[in-house]
Each structure stands twice: as C-alpha cells, then as structure tokens.
C-alpha positions, 0 to 999 in steps of 0.5 A: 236645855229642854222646853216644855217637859215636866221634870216635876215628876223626879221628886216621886222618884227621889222620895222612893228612893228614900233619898233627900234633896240635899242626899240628891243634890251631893250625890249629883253634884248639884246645889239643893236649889236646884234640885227644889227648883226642877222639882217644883217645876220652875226650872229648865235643866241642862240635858247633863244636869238630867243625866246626873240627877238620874245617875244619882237616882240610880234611874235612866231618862227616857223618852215616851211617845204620848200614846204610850206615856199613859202605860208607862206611868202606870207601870211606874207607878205599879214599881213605887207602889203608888196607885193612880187612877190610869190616864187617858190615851191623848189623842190630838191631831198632832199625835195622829200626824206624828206618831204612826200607828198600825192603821197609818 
C-alpha cells in the first residue's frame, strides 16, 4: 500500500478519457466502489490496483519530485484542456535536505 499520496486526482484522468466509473472499474478489473472510494480520496490502494487502473486509462504512475510537480500538473493540465492557476514551487526544509538541486 501507498500512504499519503492523493490518487483523488485519477477522476480528472478518467473523465478526460470520457470513460465512467464502472467502464474504469470493468476495464481494471476492479469493483465500481473502489473506484469511488480512491477517487474521493478514502482509499489506500494496492501498487497493482494502481497499475491496473492506469492500464485501463491507457496512462503511466509516475513519480515527481515536489519541486517539479507544479510544472508537471500544468503540463497535464495543458493536455486535458483544463486551466488552472499554476501552483507555487513548495519549498520546505525537507525539500532542501532531500531533493538536490544545482547549487547543493
């Protein structure tokens, strides 16, 4: 299981895709709750319920660092058509120590 990652974010995808909960759910092979669940947010999904999902979604799970995640989401956004006001690079001491920049 993953902790404290939102996968909320798979209902963006999946209406982009023009596809239904239970279209995702059959395709994934998966029941139509959880789809709802994860994409409420409530649910802590298996690493192969992920893959699955994504398969169905004809999508990849990737991992981004924070510093670029702002980048990432507008890129995506630019993809669906969707328009968001950008999001602000997240700085916090934890960035610094962990993710290595150019001037480290």
């Amino acid at each position: 299981m993953i902790f404290g990652v939102d996968f909320s974010k798979f209902r963006i995808v999946r209406e982009a895709a023009n596809m239904s909960q239970a279209k995702l759910a059959d395709l994934a092979g998966v029941s139509q709750g959880k789809i709802s669940t994860i994409e409420a947010g409530k649910a802590n999904p298996e690493t192969s319920t992920l893959n699955a999902i994504c398969a169905a979604l004809d999508a990849e799970l990737i991992l981004v660092p924070r510093r670029i995640s702002g980048d990432v989401r507008n890129m995506v956004d630019r993809h669906l058509n969707r328009h968001q006001p950008p999001v602000g690079r997240v700085m916090s001491v934890r960035d610094e120590v962990f993710i290595p920049d150019g001037d480290d």
